[in-house]
N, C-alpha and C positions, 0 to 999 in steps of 0.2 A: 414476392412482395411481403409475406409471411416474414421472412428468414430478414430483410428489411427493416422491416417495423420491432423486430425482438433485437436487433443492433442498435436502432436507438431508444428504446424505449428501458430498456433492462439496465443497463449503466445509469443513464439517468435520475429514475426511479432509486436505486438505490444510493445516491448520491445527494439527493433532495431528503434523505430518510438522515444521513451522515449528518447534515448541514441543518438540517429541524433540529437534532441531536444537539449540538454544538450552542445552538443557539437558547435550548433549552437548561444543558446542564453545563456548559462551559468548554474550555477548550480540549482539557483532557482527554474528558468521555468523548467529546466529537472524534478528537485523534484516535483513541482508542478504535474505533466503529467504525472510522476511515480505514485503521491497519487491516479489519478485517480482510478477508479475499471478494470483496464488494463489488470490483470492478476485474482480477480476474479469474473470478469462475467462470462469471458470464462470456469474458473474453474467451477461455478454452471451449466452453460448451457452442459459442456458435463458431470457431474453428474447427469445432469434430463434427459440428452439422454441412458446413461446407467444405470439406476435405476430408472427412474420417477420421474413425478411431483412430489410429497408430500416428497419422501427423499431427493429432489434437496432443496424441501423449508423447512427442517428442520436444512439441513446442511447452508444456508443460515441465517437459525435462531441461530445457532451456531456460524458461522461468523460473527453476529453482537455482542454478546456475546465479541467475541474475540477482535473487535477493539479497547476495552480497553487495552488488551495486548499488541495489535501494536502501540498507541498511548506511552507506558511505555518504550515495544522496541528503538522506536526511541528519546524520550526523555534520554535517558540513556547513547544510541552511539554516540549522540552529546556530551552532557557533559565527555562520555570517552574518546571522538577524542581529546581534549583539554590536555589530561593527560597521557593516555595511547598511546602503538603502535595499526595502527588500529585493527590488528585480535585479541589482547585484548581486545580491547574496544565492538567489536562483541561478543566475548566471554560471556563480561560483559553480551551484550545485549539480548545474547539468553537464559541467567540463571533469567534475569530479566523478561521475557519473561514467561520462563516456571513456574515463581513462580507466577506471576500474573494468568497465566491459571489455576495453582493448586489453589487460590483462587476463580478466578470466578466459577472454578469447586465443590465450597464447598455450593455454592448456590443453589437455587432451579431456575429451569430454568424460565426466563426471558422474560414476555409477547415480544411480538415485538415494541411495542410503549413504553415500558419501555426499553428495550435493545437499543433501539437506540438516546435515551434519555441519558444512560449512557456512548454510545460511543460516540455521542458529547461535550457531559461535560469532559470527556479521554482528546479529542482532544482540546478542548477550555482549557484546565486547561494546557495541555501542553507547549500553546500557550503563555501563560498567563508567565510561568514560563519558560521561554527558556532559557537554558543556557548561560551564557554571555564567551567569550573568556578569561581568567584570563592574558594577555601577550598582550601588540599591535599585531593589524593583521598584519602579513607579507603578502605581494604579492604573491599570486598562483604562481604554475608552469603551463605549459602548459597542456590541459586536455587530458586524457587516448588516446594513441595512438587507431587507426579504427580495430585493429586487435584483440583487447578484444573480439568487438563486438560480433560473433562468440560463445565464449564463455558466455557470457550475454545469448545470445539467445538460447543453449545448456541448461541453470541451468534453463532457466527460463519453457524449453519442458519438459524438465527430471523433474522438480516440478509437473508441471500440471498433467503430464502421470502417477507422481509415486501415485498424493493423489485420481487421478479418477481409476487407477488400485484397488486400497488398500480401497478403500471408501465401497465398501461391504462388508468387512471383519471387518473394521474400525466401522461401523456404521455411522447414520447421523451426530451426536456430533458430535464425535469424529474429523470425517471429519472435520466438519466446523472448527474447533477450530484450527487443525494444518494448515487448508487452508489458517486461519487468519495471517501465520507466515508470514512478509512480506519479501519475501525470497531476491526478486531481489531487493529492497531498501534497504535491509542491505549490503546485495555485492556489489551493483553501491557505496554505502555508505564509506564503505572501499575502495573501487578503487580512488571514488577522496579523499579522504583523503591522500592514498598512493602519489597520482598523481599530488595534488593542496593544499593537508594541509588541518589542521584542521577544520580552517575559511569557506572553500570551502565545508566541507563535513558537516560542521552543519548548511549550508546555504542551501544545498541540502536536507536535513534533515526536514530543517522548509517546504521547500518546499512541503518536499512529505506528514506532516503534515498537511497543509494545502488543501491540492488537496483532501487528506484522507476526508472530511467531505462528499466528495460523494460517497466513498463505503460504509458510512455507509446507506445514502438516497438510494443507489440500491438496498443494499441488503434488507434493510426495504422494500423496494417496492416488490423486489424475495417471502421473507417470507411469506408478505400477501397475493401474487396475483395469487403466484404456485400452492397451493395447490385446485383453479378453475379447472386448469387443461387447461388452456391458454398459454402455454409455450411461444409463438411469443409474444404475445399481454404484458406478465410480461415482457417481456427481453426489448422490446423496451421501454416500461414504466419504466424501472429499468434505462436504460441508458437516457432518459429524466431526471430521477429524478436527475441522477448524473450530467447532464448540468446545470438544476436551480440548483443544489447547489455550483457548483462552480462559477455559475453566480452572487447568494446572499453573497459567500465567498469575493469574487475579488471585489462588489459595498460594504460591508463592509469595507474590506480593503481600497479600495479607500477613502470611508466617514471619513475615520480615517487616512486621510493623509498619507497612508502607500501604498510603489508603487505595485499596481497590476502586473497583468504577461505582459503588454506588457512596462509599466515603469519598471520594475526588468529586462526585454530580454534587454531594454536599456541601464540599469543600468550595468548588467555583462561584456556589450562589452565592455565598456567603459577603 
């Protein structure tokens, strides 16, 4: 019951935390806070409570695998937000998604300091290449009414609960790789599209891009550190890792004249 109530409650929770965010300082910072590893740490941590160390750290190793596919994912539903309605442009993104997984899946699996090598090159190559808006930006609407929220926090328990139920059956892979699917960034994704346009949801987009360079730094941390058999001592190292990297993210960002999270919270009020 215990192990139950922390599958829906812990995604949730921090997704209601994402989406206050969002609605406070705009869509950036929200994506930002969504990249973070929000939904899964918690997702690893209760697959090492239900199956153990070593298959909690290979489905992590699998996740790191995958953040090439969520790096494609969300390059994809920006550039379809521009063009398409958003649950096509989703569409787009879960086909682009699953074909990128069918090729990481053609590989031979992926040391962890190689895997998380190519999920930052994913993520910086994204970066690099962000889609531009083809039309002048129009002015947002107002952001998703508070009554979504509910719902957010719902897809985000019902995700966690379905891949920790299905992960022994699933295997480690397997796990990791659907864990990878960034479930609640493509839906918040669409929502402000629906709710603020294009502009606003590939700005959310870059966001949660960007916040991403730290689930790959946790899960790198998970991979190597679980299979010790130190469950507390990986998890809190796995979420330090993911501080310093949004910490080296944001003073990049900065060095490159480009406004970090709390010039962007600025930036969106405005």
């Amino acid at each position: 019951m215990t192990a139950v109530l922390l599958q829906l409650s812990m995604p949730a929770l921090l997704i209601a935390g994402a989406s206050a965010a969002q609605r406070r300082w705009g869509p950036r910072v929200g994506g930002i806070l969504t990249g973070l590893p929000i939904t899964s740490l918690p997702l690893i941590l209760l697959i090492a409570l239900a199956h153990g160390d070593r298959f909690a750290a290979r489905a992590a190793g699998a996740g790191l695998e995958g953040t090439v596919a969520q790096a494609v994912a969300m390059w994809v539903l920006a550039a379809a937000s521009y063009r398409w309605r958003p649950l096509a442009g989703l569409a787009v993104s879960l086909v682009a998604f699953a074909a990128t997984v069918a090729l990481v899946e053609l590989l031979p699996g992926l040391p962890t300091l190689l895997g998380a090598a190519a999920g930052t090159g994913a993520f910086a190559l994204a970066l690099l290449t962000w889609p531009r808006s083809p039309s002048p930006v129009r002015s947002g609407r107002p952001p998703a009414p508070r009554r979504e929220l509910p719902t957010r926090m719902a897809l985000a328990a019902g995700f966690a609960l379905a891949i920790t139920e299905a992960s022994g059956g699933l295997g480690a892979h397997l796990a990791g790789l659907i864990g990878s699917l960034p479930v609640i960034a493509l839906i918040m994704a669409v929502l402000t599209a629906r709710d603020q346009g294009a502009p606003a949801a590939a700005k959310f987009l870059r966001g949660v891009t960007g916040g991403s360079f730290a689930v790959v730094s946790a899960l790198a941390v998970l991979a190597w550190d679980l299979p010790a058999g130190h469950t507390f001592v990986a998890f809190v190292a796995a979420a330090a890792a993911a501080a310093a990297s949004l910490a080296v993210v944001e003073a990049l960002r900065a060095a490159g004249r480009r406004p970090g999270i709390v010039a962007a919270a600025t930036a969106d009020r405005r």
